[in-house]
N, C-alpha and C positions, 0 to 999 in steps of 0.2 A: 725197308728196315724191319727186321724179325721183332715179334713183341716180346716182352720179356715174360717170364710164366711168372704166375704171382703165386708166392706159397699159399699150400693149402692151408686154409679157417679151419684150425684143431680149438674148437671155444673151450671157456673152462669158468667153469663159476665160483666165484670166493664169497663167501658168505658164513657167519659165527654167530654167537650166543653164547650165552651162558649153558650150564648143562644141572642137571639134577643132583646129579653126583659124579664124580672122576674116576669109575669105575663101569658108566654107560653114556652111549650119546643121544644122549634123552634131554631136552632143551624145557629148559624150566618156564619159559612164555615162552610161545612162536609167535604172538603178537609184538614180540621187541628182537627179532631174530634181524641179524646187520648185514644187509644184502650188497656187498662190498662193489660188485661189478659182475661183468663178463667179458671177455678177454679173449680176444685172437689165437693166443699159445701159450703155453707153461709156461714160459721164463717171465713173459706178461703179468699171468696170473700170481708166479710165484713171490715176485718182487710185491705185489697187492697183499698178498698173503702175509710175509714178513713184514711190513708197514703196521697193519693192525694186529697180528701176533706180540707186539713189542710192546702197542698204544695200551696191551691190556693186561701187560706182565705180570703186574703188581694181584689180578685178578685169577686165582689158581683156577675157575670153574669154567672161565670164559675163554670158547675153543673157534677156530677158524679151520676153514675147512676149503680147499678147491676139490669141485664135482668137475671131472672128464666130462661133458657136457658131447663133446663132438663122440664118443663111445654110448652116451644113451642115443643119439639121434640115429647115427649110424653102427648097428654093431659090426658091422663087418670091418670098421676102420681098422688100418695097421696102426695094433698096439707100439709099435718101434717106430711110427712116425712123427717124432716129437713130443710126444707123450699125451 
């Protein structure tokens, strides 16, 4: 029986703060910065991402962010494979 191929681990990191001002991404503590997760693939990350984008709506300063995680380890990754 053939094994099945398992998708490639494209990681992705969601993590936010507050920011200094809404004109830079300049985080007013990094000692209070919300390290959300790490995540197998975008749509992963992306649903983590929307969750606490919304928990902090009411909050203009405080920004979420997913880092391509698998694009700093590997740069050579294809940019079109899943993002």
């Amino acid at each position: 029986m053939p094994q099945e191929a398992q998708p490639r681990q494209l990681l992705h990191l969601v993590f936010g703060g507050e920011l200094t001002d809404l004109e830079s991404v300049e985080f007013r503590d990094l000692g209070t910065l919300d390290i959300v997760g790490i995540y197998p693939n975008y749509a992963s990350a992306y649903v983590a991402w929307k969750a606490k984008a919304q928990q902090t709506v009411d909050n203009a300063h405080m920004r979420y962010f997913i880092v391509h995680l698998h694009r700093l380890l590997d740069p050579q990754t294809d940019r079109r494979a899943g993002s």
